[in-house]
C-alpha positions as a LaTeX table, in Angstrom:
\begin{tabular}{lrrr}
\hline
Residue & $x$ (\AA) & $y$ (\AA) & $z$ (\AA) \\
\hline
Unk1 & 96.32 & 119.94 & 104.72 \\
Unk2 & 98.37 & 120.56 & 101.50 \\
Unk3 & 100.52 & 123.75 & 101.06 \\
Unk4 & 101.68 & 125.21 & 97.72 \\
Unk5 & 103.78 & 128.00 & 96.72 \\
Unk6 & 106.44 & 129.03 & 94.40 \\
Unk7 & 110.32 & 128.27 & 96.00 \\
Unk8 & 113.29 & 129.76 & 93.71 \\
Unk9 & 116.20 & 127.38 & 93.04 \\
Unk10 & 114.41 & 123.83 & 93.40 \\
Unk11 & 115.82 & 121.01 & 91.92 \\
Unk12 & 114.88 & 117.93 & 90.21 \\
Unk13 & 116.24 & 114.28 & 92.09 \\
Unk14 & 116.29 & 113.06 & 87.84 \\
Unk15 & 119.37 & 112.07 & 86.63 \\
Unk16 & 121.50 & 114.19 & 84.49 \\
Unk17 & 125.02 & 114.15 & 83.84 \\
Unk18 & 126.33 & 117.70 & 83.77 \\
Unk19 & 129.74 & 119.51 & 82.16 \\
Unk20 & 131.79 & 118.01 & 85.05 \\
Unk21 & 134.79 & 115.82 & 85.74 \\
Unk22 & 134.90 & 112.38 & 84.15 \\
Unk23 & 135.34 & 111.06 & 88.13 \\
Unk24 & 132.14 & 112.52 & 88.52 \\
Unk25 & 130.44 & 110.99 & 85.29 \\
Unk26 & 131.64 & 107.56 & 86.16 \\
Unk27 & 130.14 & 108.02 & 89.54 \\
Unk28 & 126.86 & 108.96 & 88.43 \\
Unk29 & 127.32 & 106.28 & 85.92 \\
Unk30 & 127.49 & 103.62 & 88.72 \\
Unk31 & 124.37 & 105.18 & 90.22 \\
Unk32 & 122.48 & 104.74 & 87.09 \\
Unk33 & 123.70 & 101.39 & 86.83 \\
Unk34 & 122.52 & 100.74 & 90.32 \\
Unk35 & 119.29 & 102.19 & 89.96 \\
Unk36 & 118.81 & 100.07 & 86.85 \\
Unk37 & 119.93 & 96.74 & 88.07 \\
Unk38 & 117.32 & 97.31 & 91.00 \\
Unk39 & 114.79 & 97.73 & 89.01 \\
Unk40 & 115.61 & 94.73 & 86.82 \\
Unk41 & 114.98 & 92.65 & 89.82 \\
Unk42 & 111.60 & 94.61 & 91.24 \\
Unk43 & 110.00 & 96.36 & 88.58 \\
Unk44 & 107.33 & 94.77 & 86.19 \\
Unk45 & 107.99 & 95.91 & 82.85 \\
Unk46 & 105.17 & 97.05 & 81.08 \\
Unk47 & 105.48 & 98.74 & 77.48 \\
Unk48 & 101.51 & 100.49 & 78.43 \\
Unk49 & 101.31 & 100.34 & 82.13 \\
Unk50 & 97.73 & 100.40 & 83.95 \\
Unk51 & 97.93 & 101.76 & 87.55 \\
Unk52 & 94.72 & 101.58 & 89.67 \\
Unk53 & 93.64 & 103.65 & 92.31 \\
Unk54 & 92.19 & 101.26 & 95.39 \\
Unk55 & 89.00 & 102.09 & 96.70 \\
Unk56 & 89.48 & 103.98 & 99.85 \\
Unk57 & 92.78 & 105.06 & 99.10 \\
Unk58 & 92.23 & 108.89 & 100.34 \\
Unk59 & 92.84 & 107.34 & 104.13 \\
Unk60 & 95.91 & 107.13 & 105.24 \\
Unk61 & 95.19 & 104.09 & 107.01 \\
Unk62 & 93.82 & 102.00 & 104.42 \\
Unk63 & 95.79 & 99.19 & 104.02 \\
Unk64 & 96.82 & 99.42 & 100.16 \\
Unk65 & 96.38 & 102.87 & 98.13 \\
Unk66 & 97.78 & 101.17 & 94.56 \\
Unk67 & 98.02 & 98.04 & 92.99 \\
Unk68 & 101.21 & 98.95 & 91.10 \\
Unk69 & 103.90 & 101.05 & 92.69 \\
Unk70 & 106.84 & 100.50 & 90.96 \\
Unk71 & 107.48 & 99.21 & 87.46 \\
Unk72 & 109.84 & 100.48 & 84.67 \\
Unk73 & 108.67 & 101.71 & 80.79 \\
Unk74 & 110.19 & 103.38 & 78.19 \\
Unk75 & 109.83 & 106.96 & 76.42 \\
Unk76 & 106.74 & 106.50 & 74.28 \\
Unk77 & 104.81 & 104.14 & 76.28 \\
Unk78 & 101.13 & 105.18 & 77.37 \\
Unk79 & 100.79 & 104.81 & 81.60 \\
Unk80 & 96.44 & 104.81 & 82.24 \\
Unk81 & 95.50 & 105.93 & 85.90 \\
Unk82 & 92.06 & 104.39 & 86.58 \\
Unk83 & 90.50 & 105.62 & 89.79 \\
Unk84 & 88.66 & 102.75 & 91.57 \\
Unk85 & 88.34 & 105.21 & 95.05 \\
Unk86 & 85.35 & 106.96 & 95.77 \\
Unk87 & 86.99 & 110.88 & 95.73 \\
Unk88 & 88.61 & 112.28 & 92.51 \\
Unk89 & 92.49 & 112.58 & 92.53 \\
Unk90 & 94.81 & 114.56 & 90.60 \\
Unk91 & 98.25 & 113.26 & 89.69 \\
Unk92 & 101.61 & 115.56 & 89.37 \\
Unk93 & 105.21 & 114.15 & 89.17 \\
Unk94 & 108.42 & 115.67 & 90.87 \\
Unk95 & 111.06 & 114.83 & 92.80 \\
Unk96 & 111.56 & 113.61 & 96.93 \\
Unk97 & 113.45 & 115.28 & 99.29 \\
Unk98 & 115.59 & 112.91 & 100.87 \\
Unk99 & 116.82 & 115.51 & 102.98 \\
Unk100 & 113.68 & 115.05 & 104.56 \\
Unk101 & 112.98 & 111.49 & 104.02 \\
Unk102 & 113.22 & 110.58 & 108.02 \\
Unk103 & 111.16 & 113.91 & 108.87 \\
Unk104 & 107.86 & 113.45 & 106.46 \\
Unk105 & 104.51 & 113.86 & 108.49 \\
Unk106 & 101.18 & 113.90 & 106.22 \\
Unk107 & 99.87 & 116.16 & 108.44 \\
Unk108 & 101.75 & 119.10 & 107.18 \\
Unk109 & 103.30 & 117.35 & 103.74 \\
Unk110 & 104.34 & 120.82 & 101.89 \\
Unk111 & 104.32 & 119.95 & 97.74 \\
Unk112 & 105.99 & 123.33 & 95.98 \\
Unk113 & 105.47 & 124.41 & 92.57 \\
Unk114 & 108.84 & 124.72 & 90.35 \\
Unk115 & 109.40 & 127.88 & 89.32 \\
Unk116 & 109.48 & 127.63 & 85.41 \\
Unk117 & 111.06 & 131.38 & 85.30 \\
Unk118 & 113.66 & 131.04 & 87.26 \\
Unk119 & 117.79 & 130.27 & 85.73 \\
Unk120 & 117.32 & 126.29 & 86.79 \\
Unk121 & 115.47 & 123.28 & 85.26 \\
Unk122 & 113.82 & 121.01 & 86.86 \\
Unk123 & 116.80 & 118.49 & 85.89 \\
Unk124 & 118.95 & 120.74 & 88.06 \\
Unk125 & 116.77 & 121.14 & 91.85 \\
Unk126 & 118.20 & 120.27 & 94.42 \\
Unk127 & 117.40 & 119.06 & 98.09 \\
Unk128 & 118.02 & 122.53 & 99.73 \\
Unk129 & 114.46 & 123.89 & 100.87 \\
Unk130 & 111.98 & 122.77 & 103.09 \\
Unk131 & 109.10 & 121.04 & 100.96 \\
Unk132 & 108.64 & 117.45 & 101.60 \\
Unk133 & 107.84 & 117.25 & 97.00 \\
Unk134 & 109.16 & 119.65 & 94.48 \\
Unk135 & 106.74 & 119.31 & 91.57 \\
Unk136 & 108.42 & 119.39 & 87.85 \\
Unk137 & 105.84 & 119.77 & 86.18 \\
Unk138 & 106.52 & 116.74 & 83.44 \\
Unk139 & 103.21 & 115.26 & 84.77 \\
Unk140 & 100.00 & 116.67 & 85.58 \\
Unk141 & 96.61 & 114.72 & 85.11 \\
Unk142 & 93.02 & 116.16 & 85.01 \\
Unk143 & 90.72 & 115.43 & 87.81 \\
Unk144 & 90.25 & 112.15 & 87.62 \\
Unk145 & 86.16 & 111.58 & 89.00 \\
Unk146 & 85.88 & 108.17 & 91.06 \\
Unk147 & 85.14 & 105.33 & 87.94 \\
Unk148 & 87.36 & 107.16 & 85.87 \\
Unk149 & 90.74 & 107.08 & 84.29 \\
Unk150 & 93.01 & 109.30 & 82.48 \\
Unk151 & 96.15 & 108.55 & 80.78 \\
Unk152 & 99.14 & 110.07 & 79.53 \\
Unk153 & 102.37 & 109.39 & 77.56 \\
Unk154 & 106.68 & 109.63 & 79.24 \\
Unk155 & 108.68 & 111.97 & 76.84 \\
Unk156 & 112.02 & 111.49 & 78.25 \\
Unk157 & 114.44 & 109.00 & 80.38 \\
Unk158 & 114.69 & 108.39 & 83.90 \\
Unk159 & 112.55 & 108.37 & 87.55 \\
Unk160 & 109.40 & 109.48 & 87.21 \\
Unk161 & 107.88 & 109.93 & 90.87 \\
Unk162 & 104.00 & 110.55 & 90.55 \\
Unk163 & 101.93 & 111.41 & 94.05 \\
Unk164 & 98.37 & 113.20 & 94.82 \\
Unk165 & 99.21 & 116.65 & 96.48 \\
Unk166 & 96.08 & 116.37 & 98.12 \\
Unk167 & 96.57 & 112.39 & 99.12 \\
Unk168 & 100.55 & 112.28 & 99.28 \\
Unk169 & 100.64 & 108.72 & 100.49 \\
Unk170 & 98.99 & 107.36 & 96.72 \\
Unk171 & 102.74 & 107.40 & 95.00 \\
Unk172 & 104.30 & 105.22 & 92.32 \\
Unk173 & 107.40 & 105.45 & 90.81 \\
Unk174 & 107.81 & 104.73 & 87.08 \\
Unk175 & 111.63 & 104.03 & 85.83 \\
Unk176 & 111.59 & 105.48 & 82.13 \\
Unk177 & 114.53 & 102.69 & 80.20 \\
Unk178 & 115.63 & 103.03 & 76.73 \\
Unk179 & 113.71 & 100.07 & 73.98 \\
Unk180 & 115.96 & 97.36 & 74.02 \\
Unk181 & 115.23 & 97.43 & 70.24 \\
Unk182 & 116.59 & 100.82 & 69.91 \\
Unk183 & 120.35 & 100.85 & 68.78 \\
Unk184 & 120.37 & 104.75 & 69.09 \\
Unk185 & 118.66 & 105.47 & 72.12 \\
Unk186 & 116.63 & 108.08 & 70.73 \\
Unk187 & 115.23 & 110.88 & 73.05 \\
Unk188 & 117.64 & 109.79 & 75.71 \\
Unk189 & 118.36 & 113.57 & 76.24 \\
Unk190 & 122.06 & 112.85 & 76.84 \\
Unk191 & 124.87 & 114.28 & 74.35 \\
Unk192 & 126.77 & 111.88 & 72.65 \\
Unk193 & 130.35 & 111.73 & 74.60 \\
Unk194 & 128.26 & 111.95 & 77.72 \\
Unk195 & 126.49 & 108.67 & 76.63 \\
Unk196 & 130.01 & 107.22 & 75.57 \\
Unk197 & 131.03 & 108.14 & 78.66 \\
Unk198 & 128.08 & 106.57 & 81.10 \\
Unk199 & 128.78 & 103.45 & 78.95 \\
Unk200 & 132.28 & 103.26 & 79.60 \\
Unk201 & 131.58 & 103.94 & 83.18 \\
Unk202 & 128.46 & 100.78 & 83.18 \\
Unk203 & 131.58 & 98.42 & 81.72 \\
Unk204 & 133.44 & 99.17 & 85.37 \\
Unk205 & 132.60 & 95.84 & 87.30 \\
Unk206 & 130.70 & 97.21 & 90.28 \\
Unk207 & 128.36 & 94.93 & 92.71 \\
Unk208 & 125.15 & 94.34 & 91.44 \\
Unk209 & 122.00 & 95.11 & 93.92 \\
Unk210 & 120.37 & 91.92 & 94.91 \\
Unk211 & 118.36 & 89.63 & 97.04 \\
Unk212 & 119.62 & 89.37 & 100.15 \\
Unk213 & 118.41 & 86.55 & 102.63 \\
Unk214 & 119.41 & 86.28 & 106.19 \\
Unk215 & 117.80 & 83.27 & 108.72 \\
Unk216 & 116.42 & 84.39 & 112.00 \\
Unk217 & 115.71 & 82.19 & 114.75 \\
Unk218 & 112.07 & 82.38 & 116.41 \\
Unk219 & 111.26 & 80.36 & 119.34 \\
Unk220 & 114.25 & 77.51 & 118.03 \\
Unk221 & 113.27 & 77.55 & 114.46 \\
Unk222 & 114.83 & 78.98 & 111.68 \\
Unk223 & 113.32 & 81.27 & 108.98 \\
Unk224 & 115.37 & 83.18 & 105.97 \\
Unk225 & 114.55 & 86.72 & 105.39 \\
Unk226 & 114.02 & 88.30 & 102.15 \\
Unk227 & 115.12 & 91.63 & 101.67 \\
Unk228 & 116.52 & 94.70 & 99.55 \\
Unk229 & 118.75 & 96.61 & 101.05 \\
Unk230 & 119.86 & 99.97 & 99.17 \\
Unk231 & 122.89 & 102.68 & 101.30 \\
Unk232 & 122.61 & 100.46 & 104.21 \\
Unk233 & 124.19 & 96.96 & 105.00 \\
Unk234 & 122.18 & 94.52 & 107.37 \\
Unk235 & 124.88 & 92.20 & 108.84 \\
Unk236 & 121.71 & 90.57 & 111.76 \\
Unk237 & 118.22 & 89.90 & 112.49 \\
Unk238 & 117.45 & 88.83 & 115.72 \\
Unk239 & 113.71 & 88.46 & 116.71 \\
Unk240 & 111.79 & 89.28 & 120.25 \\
Unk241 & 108.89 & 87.21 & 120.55 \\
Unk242 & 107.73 & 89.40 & 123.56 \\
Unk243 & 107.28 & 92.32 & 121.82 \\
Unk244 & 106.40 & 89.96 & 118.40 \\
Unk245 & 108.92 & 92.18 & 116.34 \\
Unk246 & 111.96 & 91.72 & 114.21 \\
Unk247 & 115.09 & 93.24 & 114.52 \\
Unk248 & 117.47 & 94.57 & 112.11 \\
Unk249 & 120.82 & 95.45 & 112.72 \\
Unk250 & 122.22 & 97.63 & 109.77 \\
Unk251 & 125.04 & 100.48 & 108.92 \\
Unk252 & 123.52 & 103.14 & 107.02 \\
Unk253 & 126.53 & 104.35 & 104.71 \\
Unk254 & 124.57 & 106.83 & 102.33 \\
Unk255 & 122.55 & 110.05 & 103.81 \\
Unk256 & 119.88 & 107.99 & 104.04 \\
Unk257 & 119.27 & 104.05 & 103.26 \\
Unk258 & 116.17 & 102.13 & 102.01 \\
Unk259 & 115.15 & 98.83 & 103.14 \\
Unk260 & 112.42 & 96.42 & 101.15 \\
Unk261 & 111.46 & 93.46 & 102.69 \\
Unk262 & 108.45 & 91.04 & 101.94 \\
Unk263 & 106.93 & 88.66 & 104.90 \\
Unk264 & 105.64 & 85.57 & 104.39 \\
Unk265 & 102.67 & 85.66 & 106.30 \\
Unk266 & 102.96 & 82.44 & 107.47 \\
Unk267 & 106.33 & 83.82 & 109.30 \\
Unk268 & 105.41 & 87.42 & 110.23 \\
Unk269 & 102.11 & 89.24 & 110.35 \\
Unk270 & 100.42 & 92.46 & 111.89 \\
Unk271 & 96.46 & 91.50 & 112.60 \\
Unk272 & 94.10 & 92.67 & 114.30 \\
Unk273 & 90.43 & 91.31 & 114.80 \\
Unk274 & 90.99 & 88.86 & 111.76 \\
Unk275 & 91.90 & 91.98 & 109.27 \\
Unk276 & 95.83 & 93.58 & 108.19 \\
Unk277 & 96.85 & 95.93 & 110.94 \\
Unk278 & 99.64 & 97.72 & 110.07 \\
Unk279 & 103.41 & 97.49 & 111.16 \\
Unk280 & 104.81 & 100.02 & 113.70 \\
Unk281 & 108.62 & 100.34 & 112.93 \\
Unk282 & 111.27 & 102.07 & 115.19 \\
Unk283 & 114.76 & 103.65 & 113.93 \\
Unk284 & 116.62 & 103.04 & 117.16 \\
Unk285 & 113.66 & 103.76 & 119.16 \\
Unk286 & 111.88 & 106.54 & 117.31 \\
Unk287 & 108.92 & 106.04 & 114.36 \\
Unk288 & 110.64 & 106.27 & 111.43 \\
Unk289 & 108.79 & 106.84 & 107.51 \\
Unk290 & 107.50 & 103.31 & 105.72 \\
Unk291 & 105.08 & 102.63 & 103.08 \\
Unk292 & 103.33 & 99.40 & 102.66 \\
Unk293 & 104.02 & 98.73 & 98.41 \\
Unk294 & 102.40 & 95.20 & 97.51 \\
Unk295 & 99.85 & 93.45 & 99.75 \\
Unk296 & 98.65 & 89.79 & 99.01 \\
Unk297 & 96.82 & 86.83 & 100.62 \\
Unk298 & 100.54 & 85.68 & 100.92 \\
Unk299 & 102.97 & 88.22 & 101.61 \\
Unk300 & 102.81 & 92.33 & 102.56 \\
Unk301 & 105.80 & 93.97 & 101.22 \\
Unk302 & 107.69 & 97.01 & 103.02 \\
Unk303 & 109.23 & 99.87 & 101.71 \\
Unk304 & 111.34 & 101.84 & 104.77 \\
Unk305 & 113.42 & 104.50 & 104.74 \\
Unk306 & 116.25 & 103.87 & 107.01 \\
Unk307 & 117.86 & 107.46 & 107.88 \\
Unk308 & 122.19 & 108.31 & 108.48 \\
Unk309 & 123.33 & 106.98 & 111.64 \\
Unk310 & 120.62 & 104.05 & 112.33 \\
Unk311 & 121.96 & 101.07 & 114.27 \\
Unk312 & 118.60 & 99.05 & 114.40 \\
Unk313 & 115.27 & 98.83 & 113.00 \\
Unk314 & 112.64 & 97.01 & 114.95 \\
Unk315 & 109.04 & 96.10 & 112.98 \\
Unk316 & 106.69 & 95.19 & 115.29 \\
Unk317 & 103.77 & 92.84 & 114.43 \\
Unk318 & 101.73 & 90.90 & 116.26 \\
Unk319 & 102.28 & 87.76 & 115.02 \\
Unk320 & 104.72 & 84.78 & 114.59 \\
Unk321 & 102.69 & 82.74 & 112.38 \\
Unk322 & 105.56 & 80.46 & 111.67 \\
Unk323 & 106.35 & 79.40 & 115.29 \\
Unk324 & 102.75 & 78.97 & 116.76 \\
Unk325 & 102.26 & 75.25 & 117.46 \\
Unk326 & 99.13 & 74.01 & 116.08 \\
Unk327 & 97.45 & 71.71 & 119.02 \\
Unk328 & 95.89 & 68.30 & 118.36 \\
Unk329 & 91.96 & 69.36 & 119.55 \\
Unk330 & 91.08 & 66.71 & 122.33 \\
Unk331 & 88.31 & 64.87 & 121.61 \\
Unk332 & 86.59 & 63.36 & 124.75 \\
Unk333 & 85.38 & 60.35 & 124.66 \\
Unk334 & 81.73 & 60.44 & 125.80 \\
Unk335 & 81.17 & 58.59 & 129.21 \\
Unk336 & 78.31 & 56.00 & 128.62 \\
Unk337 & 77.28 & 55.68 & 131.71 \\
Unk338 & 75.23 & 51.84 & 132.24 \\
Unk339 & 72.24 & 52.07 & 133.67 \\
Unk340 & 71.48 & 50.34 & 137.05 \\
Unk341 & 68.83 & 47.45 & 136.55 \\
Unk342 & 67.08 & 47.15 & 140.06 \\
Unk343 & 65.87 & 43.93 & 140.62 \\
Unk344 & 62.40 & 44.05 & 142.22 \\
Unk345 & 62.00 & 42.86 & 145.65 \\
Unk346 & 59.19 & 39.98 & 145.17 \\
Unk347 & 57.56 & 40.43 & 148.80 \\
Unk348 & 56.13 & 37.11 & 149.70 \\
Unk349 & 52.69 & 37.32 & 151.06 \\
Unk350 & 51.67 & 36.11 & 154.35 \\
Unk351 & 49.00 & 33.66 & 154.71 \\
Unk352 & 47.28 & 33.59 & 157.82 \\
Unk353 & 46.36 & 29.98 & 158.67 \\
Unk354 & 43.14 & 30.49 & 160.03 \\
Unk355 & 42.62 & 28.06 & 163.38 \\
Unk356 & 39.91 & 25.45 & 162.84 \\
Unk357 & 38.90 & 25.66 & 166.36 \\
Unk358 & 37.65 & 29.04 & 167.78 \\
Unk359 & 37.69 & 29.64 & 171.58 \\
Unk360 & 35.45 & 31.73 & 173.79 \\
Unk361 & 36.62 & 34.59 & 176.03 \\
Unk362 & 39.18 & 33.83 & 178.44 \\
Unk363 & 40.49 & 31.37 & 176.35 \\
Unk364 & 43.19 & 30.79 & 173.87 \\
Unk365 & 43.69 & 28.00 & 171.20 \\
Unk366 & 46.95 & 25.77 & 171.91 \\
Unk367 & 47.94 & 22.75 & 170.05 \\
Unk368 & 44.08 & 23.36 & 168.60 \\
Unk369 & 42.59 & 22.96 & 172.05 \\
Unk370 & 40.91 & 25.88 & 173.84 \\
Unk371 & 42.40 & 26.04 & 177.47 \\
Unk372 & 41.81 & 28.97 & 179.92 \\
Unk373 & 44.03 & 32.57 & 179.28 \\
Unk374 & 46.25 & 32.38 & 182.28 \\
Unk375 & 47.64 & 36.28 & 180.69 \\
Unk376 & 45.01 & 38.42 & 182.17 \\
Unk377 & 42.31 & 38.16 & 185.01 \\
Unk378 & 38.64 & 36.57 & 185.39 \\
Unk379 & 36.74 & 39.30 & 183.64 \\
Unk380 & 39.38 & 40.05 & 181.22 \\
Unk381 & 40.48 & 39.28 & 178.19 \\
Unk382 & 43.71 & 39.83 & 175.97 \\
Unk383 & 42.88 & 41.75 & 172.52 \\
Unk384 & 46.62 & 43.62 & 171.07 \\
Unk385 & 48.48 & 42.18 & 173.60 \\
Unk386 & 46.74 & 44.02 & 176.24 \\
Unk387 & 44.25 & 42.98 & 178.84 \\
Unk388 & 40.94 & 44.84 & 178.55 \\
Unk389 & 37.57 & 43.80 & 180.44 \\
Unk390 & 35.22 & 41.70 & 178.87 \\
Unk391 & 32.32 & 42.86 & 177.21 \\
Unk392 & 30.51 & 40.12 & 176.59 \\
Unk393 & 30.71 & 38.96 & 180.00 \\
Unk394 & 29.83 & 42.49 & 181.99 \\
Unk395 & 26.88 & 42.54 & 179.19 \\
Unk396 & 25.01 & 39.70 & 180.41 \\
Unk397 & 25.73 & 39.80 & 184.06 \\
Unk398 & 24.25 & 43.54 & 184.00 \\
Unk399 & 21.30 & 42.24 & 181.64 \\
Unk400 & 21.21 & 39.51 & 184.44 \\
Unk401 & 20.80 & 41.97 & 187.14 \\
Unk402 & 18.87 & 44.72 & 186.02 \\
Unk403 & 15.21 & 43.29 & 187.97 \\
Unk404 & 16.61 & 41.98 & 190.88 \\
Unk405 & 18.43 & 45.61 & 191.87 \\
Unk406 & 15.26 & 47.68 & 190.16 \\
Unk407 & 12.94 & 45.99 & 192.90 \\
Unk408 & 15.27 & 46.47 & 195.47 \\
Unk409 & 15.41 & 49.76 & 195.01 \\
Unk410 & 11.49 & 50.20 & 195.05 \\
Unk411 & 11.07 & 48.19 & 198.46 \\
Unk412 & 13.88 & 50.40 & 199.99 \\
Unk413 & 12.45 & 53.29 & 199.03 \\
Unk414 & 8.90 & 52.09 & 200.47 \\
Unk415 & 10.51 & 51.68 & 204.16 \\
Unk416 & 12.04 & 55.50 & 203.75 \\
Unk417 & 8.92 & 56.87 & 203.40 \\
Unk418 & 7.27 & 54.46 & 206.06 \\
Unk419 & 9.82 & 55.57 & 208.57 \\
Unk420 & 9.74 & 59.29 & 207.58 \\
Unk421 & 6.14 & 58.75 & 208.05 \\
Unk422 & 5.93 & 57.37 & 211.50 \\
Unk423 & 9.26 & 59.59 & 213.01 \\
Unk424 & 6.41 & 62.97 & 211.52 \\
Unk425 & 3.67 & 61.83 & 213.39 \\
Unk426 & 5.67 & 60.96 & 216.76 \\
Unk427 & 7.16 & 64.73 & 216.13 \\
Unk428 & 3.44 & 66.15 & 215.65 \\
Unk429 & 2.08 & 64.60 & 219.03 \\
Unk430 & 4.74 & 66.18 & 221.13 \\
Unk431 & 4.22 & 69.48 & 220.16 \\
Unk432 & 0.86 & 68.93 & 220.92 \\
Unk433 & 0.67 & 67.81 & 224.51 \\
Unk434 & 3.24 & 70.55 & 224.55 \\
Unk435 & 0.71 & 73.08 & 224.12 \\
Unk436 & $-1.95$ & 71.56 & 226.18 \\
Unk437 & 0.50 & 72.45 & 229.10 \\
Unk438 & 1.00 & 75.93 & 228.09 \\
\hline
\end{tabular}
């Protein structure tokens, strides 16, 4: 991914006040001055700084690479570099190009190798080749092996600016200050009328880098808006709640500004399935270079650089934490519903009074006297309100019957055969005599 090679007449983004005008060393003198009074506010001083490596800091998109990036230390003091990542790394220090500060893509980051042969120093490079780092060779670590450290010692004054070629995204920047205890400034590196000269320019009143805070206004509620602004003025913040981004409106008056601002993540937030997403940011519409420096359970500090011309910076999240309006849950109240008690229906039972008196067929019990069933017919008698012949009655009068109408039939039978008898022997006589006359 990395590419190396040797480009003649680099130089170095350090500080160094040259053989010029004295217009020019109290310019440079207010630089310094700037570039020190920032750091007073952001960087943690640290006499022997310790600078760990996350683990998983080779990708790009992890969400934190360091757990220091920027903190100041004098000429002496020991900085250890203790790799918590699961790859080995390899430190070097040099110097950014802000010419190409808007243009850097990882994908083809180009780190060159000062040329220690040629006329310059690496206090003298400037910005006018194409690499994205010009190493300058102050710093260069062993390979540190993941679980490792390594440490080493600053020699001289000023920025230190310490990347991985291989991983350019790990970088921290160390601002080397004179001991406060030190009434000579000893290895400053500076001649003596030159230092007379920056201090004379430091006594100038100039304005002093700070804080800034400006309120936006999300969904009718306001919120103030830390920030660092450094070549650039923001004069607005407006925010889209569409879109869930913030907008800064800003006039970038150096060749290129930087803007540092921390969230609240109560206020402003990029998350995605319940873990830090990161920010997408827009320089008047197209991506434009950040890094993500400090990252708590809090806050997540950005570091963006803001190039020439920029009207407005939009970060998008995806989150207004501050405005979301936390609902009351509704707790139902369970319906109890009573149950329905049927009363039994108590059927009272019928009792059949039984008659005392019983009648015969044909007849039927009124007022408890047996009188004759005027509802049906002789012979018949009424049983489920219909009229059906009686039994009893065609029972006997056929038992009754039976040998009178059995000898009856015998005698009539006895005069057939007498008659049959007699009309046979009349018929045999004729035919007879009827021969005889033949």
């Amino acid at each position: 991914m990395l590419e190396k090679q040797n480009v003649g007449n680099l130089k170095s983004e350090t500080l160094h006040f040259p053989n010029v005008s004295t217009l020019m060393k109290i310019s440079l003198g207010l630089i310094l001055f700037t570039m020190i009074s920032t750091v007073l506010v952001y960087a943690e001083t640290s006499d022997n700084g310790v600078v760990q490596i996350i683990e998983n800091g080779y990708l790009e998109d992890n969400s934190q690479y360091l757990d220091n990036t920027l903190f100041s230390s004098s000429p002496g003091s020991t900085i250890t570099i203790i790799n918590n990542d699961v790859v080995s790394h390899v430190l070097v220090s040099g110097n950014a190009n802000s010419n190409r500060a808007s243009t850097i893509n990882y994908d083809t980051f180009l780190v060159c190798e000062f040329d220690p042969n040629d006329t310059q120093t690496s206090d003298t490079q400037t910005d006018d080749n194409p690499c994205d780092f010009n190493k300058d060779n102050r710093i260069v670590t062993d390979i540190i092996p993941p679980g490792e450290s390594v440490s080493f010692t600053l020699t001289e004054l000023g920025t230190y600016r310490i990347i991985d070629p291989d991983y350019p995204w790990i970088e921290f920047v160390i601002y080397s200050f004179p001991d406060s205890d030190s009434s000579n400034n000893v290895n400053s590196g500076f001649p003596i009328d030159e230092e007379t000269a920056e201090q004379t320019s430091i006594s100038e009143p100039t304005a002093i880098p700070s804080i800034e805070t400006l309120s936006v206004t999300v969904d009718g509620m306001p919120f103030d808006v830390d920030f660092t602004a450094m070549g650039l003025t923001v004069y607005e913040i407006e925010s889209d709640t569409d879109s869930m981004s913030l907008i800064f409106y800003v006039n970038v008056n150096d060749s290129s500004g930087k803007l540092d601002v921390t969230f609240d993540r109560n206020f402003f937030d990029s998350i995605y399935d319940g873990v830090d997403d990161k920010f997408f940011i827009l320089s008047d519409g197209d991506e434009t270079i950040f890094r993500e420096t400090q990252t708590t359970f809090e806050s997540r500090t950005l570091s963006i650089d803001v190039p020439l011309g920029t009207e407005e910076l939009e970060i998008i999240g995806s989150e207004f934490g501050f405005s979301k309006v936390i609902s009351a849950p509704v707790i139902e109240t369970p319906v109890i519903e009573t149950p329905v008690i049927e009363t039994p229906v108590i059927e009272t039972p019928v009792i059949e009074t039984l008659p005392t008196n019983e009648c015969g067929p044909g007849t039927i019990l009124e007022n408890n006297v047996c009188v004759l069933d005027q509802r049906c017919g002789p012979g018949t008698i009424l049983e489920n309100n219909v009229c059906v012949l009686d039994s009893s009655e065609s029972s006997s009068t056929a038992s009754s019957a039976s040998p009178s109408s059995n000898k009856e039939m015998i005698i009539s039978f006895a005069i057939a055969f007498g008659v049959a008898g007699v009309v046979a022997i009349i018929l045999a006589l004729i035919a007879k005599a009827h021969k005889k006359k033949d």
